[in-house]
C-alpha positions in Angstrom: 0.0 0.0 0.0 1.4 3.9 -0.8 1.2 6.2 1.3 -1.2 8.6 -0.5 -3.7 4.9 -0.3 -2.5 5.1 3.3 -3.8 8.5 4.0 -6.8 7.9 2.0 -7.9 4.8 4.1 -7.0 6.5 7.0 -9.2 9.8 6.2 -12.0 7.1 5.3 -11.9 5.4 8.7 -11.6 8.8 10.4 -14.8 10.4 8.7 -16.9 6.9 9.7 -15.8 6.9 12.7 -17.2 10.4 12.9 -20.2 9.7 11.0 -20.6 7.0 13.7 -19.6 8.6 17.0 -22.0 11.3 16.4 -25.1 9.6 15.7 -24.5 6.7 18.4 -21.8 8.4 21.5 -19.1 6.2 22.4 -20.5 3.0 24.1 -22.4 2.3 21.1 -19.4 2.1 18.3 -17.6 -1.3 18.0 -14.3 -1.1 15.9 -15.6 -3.7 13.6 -18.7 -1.2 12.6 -16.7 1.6 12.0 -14.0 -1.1 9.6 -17.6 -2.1 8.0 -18.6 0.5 6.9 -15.2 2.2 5.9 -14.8 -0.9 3.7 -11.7 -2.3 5.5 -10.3 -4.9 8.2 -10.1 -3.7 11.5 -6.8 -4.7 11.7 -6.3 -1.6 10.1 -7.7 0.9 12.4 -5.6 -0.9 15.5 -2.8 -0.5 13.3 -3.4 3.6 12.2 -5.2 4.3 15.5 -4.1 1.7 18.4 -7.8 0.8 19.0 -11.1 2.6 19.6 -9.8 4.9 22.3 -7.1 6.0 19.6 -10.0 6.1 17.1 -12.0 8.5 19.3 -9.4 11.0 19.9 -8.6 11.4 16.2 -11.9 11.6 15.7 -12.9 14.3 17.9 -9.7 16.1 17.1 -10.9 19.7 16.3 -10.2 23.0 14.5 -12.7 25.5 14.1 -11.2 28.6 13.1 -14.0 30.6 15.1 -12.0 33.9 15.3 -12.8 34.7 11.9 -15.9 35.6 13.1 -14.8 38.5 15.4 -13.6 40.3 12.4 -15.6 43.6 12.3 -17.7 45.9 14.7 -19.1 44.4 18.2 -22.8 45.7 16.7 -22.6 42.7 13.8 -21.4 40.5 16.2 -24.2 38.0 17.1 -25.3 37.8 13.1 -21.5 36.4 12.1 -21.5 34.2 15.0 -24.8 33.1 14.2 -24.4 32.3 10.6 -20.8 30.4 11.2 -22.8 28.2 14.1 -25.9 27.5 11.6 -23.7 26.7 8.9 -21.9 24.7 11.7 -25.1 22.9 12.7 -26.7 22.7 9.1 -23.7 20.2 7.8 -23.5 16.6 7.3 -23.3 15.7 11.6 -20.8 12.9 10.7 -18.7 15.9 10.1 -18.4 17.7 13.3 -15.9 16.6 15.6 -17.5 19.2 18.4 -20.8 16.9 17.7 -18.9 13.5 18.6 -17.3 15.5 21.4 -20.8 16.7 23.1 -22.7 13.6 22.3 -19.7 11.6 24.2 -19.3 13.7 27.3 -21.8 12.1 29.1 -19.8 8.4 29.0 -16.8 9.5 28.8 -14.9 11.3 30.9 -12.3 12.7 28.7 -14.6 13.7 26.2 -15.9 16.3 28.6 -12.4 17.8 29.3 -11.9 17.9 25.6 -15.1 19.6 25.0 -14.6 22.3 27.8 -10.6 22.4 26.5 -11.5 23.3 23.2 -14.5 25.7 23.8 -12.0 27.6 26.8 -9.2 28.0 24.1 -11.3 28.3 20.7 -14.0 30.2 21.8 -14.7 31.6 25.4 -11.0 32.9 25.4 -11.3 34.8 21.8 -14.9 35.9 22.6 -13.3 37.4 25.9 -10.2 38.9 24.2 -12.9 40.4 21.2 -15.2 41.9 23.3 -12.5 43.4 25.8 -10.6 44.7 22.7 -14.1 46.5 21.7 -13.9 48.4 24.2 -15.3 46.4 27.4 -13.5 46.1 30.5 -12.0 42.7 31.1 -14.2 41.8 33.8 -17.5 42.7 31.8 -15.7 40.9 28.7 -15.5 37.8 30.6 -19.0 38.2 31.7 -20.3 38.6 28.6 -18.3 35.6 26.4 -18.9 33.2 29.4 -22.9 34.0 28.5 -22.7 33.6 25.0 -21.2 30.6 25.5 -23.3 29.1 27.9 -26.0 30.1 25.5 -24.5 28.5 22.2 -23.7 25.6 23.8 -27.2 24.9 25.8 -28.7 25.5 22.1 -26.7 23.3 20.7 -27.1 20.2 23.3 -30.7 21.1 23.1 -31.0 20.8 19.1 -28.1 18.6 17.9 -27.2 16.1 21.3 -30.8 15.6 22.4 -32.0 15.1 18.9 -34.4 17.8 18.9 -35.0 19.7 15.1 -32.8 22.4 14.0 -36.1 23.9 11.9 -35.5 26.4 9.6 -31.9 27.2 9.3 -32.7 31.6 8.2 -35.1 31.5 11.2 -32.5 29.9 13.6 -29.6 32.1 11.7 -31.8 35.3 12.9 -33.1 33.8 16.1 -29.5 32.9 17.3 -28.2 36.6 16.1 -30.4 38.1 18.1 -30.3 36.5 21.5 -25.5 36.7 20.7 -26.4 40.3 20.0 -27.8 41.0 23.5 -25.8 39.4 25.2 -23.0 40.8 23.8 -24.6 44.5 24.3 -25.2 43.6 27.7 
């Protein structure tokens, strides 16, 4: 086998294994469903990944660039964030590695410090540094990111974890903006 077929198994495993993870959690997955339906032995993924504890952490590995969101004035704010989350949300959910994360954090321990890792670093800190750099003191700053982010993330349990309907992605998009706006405002 090349390397490039390699890679290309390897990304194959990796987005059913995501496909998988977020539709059933952790408990649920068995290596040999995952090789199934990526068309290969599982042989493979203990050789690529060490197992299904390997599996999961290059599964849930994530980068989101969400700063691109805080480009532009604090009054527009909750309207860019709500678009990138929506188009976020709106995507094929074997795709999101934040999805597998959330769904797993109830039965697995380290999927919850991964999930509160990544949103500290990749979005409550940035949010925070944003809205202090807008002009907001850092205690306010704080304040405010830590309540958008409460807010995102009790949406998105809500909607994508517990299964519940997304509905209309414009009327979410403008539902979402408004509710980031005020908190944001304050």
């Amino acid at each position: 086998m090349t390397s490039r077929d390699a890679a290309a198994t390897r990304q194959r495993i990796l987005e059913q294994a995501r496909r998988q993870f977020a539709r059933h959690g952790y408990t649920a997955i068995t290596v040999k469903g995952v090789a199934d339906a990526a068309g290969v032995s599982p042989n493979l993924i203990t050789r690529y990944f060490g197992g299904k504890e390997g599996l999961f952490l290059a599964a849930t590995r994530v980068e989101i660039p969400v700063e691109d969101s805080f480009g532009g004035h604090r009054s527009e704010l909750g309207a860019r964030l709500a678009a990138s989350i929506v188009r976020r949300w709106s995507g094929d959910p074997g795709e999101d590695p934040l999805l597998v994360l959330q769904r797993a954090s109830g039965e697995r321990p380290e999927a919850a410090e991964a999930l509160a890792a990544f949103l500290d670093t990749n979005s409550l800190e940035p949010l925070r540094r944003y809205l202090r750099d807008s002009g907001l003191d850092d205690a306010e700053a704080r304040n405010r990111a830590a309540a958008i982010d409460a807010f995102v993330l009790g949406v998105s349990t809500r909607r994508r974890v517990l299964r519940s309907e997304l509905g209309d992605p414009a009327e979410l998009q403008a539902w979402l903006g408004a509710v980031i706006q005020r908190l944001a405002d304050g």
